[in-house]
TORDRENZA-860415 format. One record per residue (C-alpha): x negated, y, z negated. Coordinates in steps of 0.25 Angstrom, whole numbers. Example, Ala and Ser with C-alpha at 12.3 -4.5 7.8 and 13.67 -1.06 7.14 Angstrom:
east,north,up
-49,-18,-31 $
-55,-4,-29 $
//
This chain:
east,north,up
294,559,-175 $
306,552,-170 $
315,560,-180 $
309,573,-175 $
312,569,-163 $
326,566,-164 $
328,579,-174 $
324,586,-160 $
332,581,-150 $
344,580,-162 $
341,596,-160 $
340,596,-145 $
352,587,-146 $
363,599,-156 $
357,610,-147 $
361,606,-137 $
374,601,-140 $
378,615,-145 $
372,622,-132 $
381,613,-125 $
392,617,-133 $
393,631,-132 $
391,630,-117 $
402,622,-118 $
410,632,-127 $
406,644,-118 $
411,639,-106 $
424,637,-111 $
427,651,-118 $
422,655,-104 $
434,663,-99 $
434,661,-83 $
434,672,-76 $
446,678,-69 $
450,678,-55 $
444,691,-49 $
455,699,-42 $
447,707,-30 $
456,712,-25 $
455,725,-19 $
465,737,-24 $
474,735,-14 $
476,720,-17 $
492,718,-14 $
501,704,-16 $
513,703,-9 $
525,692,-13 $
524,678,-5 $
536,671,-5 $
541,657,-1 $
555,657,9 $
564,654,-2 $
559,666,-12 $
567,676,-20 $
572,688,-15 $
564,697,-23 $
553,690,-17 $
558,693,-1 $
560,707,-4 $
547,708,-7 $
542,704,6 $
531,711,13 $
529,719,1 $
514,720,-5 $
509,724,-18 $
497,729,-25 $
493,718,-33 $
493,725,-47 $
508,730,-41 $
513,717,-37 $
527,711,-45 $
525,700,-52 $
529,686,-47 $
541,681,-48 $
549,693,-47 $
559,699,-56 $
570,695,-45 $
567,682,-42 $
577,673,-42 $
570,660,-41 $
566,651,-53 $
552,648,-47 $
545,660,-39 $
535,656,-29 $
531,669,-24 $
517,672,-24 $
508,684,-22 $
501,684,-8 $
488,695,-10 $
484,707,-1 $
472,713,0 $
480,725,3 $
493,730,-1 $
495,737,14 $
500,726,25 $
497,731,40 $
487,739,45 $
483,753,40 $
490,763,43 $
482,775,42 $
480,780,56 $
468,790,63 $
479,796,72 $
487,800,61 $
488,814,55 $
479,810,43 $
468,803,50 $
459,792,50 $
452,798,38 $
465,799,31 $
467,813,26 $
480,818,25 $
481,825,39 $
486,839,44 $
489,851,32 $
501,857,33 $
501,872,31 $
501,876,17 $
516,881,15 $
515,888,0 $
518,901,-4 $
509,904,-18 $
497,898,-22 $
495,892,-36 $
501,895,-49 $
487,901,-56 $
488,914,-59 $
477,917,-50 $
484,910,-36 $
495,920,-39 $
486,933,-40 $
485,934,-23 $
//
């Protein structure tokens, strides 16, 4: 009785052992997950600079960039051993408010305004516009 008994927990016991080791095993192949990047489509960076940067870096200055746009850090032009610029993020490329206006000739809906007369002579090139 007592062997059957310790044949049973010796069972219990390997099984689990092995469940333990693949749960073990699964969560190191886990790959984490990457950083999401929600940004919207607009999403810009602009260089950030300390006072003592390069001057590729201050020409730069007030510039924004579309993220996927953006040059890469450091710059082909710096002159400095170790770069420190960084990226400051944007959820916009545009700086300043918008600039549409409802006063100007396109409108608060923003079409493209007034038509001019049309100024050209002959109509298309089928043979059928030019049987009038």
């Amino acid at each position: 009785m007592q062997e059957l008994l310790l044949g049973v927990l010796l069972v219990l016991a390997i099984a689990w052992l092995v469940v333990r080791i693949r749960r073990n095993k699964a969560e190191l192949n886990a790959k984490p997950e990457p950083k999401s990047n929600n940004h919207g489509a607009f999403h810009a960076v602009a260089i950030k600079y300390s006072e003592n940067a390069c001057d590729a870096a201050k020409a730069m200055t007030g510039r924004r960039f579309l993220s996927n746009a953006a040059p890469r850090l450091p710059l082909p032009d710096c002159d400095f051993l170790q770069c420190r610029c960084q990226f400051a993020h944007y959820e916009d490329r545009r700086s300043g408010r918008d600039r549409r206006s409802p006063f100007s000739p396109a409108g608060a809906n923003n079409t493209s305004g007034s038509f001019k007369k049309e100024r050209r002579q002959r109509t298309g090139r089928r043979s059928t516009d030019l049987k009038s």
